[in-house]
N, C-alpha and C positions, 0 to 999 in steps of 0.2 A: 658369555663370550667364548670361551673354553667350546664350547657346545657348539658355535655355529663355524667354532674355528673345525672343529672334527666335521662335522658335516661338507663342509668345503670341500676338505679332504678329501673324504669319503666319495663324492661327486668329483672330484679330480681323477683320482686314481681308478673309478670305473669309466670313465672314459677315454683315460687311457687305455686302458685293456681292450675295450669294445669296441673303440673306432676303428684301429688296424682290422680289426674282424669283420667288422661291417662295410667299409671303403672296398675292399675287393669285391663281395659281391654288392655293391652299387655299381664299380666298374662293369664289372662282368655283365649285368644287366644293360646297361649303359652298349656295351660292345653289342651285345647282341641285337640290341633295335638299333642299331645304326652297323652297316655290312660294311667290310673294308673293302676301299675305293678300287674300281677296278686299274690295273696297271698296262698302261699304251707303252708299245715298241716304238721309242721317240727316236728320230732321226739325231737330233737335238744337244739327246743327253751327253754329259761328261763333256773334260775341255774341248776334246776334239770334233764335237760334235756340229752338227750343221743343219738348219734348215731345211729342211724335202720343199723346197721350191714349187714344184708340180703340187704336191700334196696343200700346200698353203694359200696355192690358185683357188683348187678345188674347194677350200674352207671359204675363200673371198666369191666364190660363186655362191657356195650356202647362206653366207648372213647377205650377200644383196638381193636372193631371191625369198629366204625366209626369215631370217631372224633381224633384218631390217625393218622390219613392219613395225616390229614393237622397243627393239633396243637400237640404238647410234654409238657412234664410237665418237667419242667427243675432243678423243686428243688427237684421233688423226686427220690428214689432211690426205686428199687425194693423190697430191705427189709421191706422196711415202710407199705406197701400191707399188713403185719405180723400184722399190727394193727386192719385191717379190720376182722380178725377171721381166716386168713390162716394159717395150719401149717407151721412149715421150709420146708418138703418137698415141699409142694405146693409152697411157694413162689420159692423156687428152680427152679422146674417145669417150673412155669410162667415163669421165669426170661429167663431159658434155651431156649426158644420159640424164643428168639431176638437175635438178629447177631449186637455183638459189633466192633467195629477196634480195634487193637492191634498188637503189635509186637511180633513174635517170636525169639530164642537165640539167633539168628543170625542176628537181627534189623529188618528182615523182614515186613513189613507191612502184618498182618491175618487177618482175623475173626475169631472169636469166640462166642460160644453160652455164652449169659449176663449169671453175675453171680450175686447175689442178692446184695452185693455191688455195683453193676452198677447202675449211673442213666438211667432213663427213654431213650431209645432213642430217637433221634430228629430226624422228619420227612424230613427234609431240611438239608444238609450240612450247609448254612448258607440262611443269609436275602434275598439274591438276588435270589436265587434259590426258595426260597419259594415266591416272589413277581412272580416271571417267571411265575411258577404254577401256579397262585391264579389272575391273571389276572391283577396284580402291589400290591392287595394287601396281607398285611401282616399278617398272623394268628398269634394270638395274643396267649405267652403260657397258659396255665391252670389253673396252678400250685398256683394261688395265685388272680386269675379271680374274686373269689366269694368277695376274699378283695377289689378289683381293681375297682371295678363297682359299682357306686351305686345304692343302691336296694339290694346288695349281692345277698343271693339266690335265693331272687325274680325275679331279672333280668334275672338270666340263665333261670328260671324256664318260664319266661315269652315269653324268646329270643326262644325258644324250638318251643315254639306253637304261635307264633307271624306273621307267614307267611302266606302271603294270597297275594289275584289278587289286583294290584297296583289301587289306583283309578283312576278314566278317566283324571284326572287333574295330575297327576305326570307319570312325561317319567324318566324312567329308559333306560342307557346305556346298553350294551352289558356287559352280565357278571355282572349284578345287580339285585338284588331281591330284589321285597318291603317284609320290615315287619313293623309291625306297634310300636314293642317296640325298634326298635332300632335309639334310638333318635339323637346320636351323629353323627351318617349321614343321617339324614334329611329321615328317614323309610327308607332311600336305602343302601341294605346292599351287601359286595362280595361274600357272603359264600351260595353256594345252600342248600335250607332244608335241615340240615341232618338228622333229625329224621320225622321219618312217624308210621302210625300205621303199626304194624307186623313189623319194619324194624329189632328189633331182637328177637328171638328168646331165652326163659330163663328156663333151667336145670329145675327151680324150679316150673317152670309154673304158675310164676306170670304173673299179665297183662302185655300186653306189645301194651296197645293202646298208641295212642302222647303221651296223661297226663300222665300216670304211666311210660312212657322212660323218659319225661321231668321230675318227680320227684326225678328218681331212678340218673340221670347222675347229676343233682342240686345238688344230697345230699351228692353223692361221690367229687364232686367237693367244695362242703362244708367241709367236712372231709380232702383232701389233702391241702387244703388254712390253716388248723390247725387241724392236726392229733391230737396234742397232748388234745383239748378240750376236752375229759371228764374222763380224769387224771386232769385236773386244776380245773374242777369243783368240783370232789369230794375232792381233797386239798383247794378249798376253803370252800365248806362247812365243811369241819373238824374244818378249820382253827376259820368261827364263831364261831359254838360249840364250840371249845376251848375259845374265847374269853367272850362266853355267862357267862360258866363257873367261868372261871379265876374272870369276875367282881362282879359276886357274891360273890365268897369266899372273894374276896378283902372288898365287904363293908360289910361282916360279920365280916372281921377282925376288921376292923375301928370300926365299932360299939359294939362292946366288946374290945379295947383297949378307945378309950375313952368314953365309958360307966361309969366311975367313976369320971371323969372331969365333964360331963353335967351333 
């Protein structure tokens, strides 16, 4: 007894010693196959921050000309577009562009051009069909991505321009691509580049090399994860000011009601 109680011990207190030794360089090894995320000049950031409007157009041109093939945003609706700076007509317009299912008087199964109550279509009738495509796997929606991942917009913004020739030490399957940020499959990802330089072309004739598509499709994808951010911004900052406010009059009160007590 004595015996297995020392032995215990003995195995206790060397792994005490060793682990703190060993955990760092697992970290460290860890850090090193996985690169820190690259970091975007967000319009965005901090309270006072705001949406690039133009810039989040640009992003809702790139997932309806590329990254709609294969992912939907599933919680939006086309109305919501109305946020980005589009009029009714235009959201209309857009909406019009897409071929919803529906029924006619008569129960018939239609199509119909979307109307801006509609959501987003989905590229996929369902999971399997998008596995079929995609070579088993699953494209993940959008709609709420920038929440989903950590790193937020860093991650897309990283995941964008993160492709490159695998190194001589990692074999990629058939239908896998190395990138180097995308950590939760080991840099081997299902989804070919979707973005390149020139791959689109913008009205306004902004850039349109990797990093300006990578920033412009980040920032839209920022914006539909939580449209409503810079209506809660400026309600918060009110809401200080109100409170900044309110505390002063409060100890001006105090301080003239018991100013004749002290």
């Amino acid at each position: 007894m004595i015996r297995r109680f020392l032995l215990g011990a003995a195995i206790a207190v060397t792994a005490a010693v060793t682990l703190p030794l060993v955990a760092p360089v697992a970290h460290a090894q860890e850090a090193a196959a996985e690169p820190e995320l690259l970091k975007g000049d967000w319009s965005f950031s901090g309270i006072f921050g705001t949406i690039d409007k133009a810039s989040a157009q640009r992003g809702l041109q790139i997932y309806k000309e590329v990254c709609s093939n294969c992912h939907g945003l599933y919680e939006m609706s086309y109305r919501n577009i109305g946020g980005l700076g589009y009029s009714e007509a235009q959201v209309t317009n857009f909406a019009a562009a897409f071929q919803v299912a529906d029924t006619n008087d008569d129960g018939a199964a239609v199509q119909r051009p979307a109307k801006p109550s509609d959501r987003f279509i989905r590229p996929f009738p369902n999971e399997k069909a998008a596995r079929a495509a995609n070579n088993g796997a699953y494209p993940p929606d959008l709609a709420l991505i920038v929440k989903a991942r950590e790193g937020g917009v860093n991650y897309v913004y990283s995941l964008m321009q993160g492709y490159k020739e695998a190194p001589a030490d990692v074999k990629l399957a058939d239908g896998q691509y190395y990138n180097a940020y995308f950590a939760a499959g080991g840099q081997k990802i299902g989804m070919p580049q979707p973005l390149t330089d020139g791959a689109v072309t913008f009205a306004d004739g902004a850039p349109n090399d990797l990093k300006s598509e990578a920033h412009d499709i980040a920032t839209f994808l920022a914006w539909a994860a939580e449209p409503e951010q810079d209506a809660r911004k400026r309600l918060g900052v009110r809401v200080m000011l109100f409170l900044i406010v309110l505390t002063g009059a409060l100890y001006y009160a105090k301080r003239k009601i018991w100013a004749n007590i002290h």
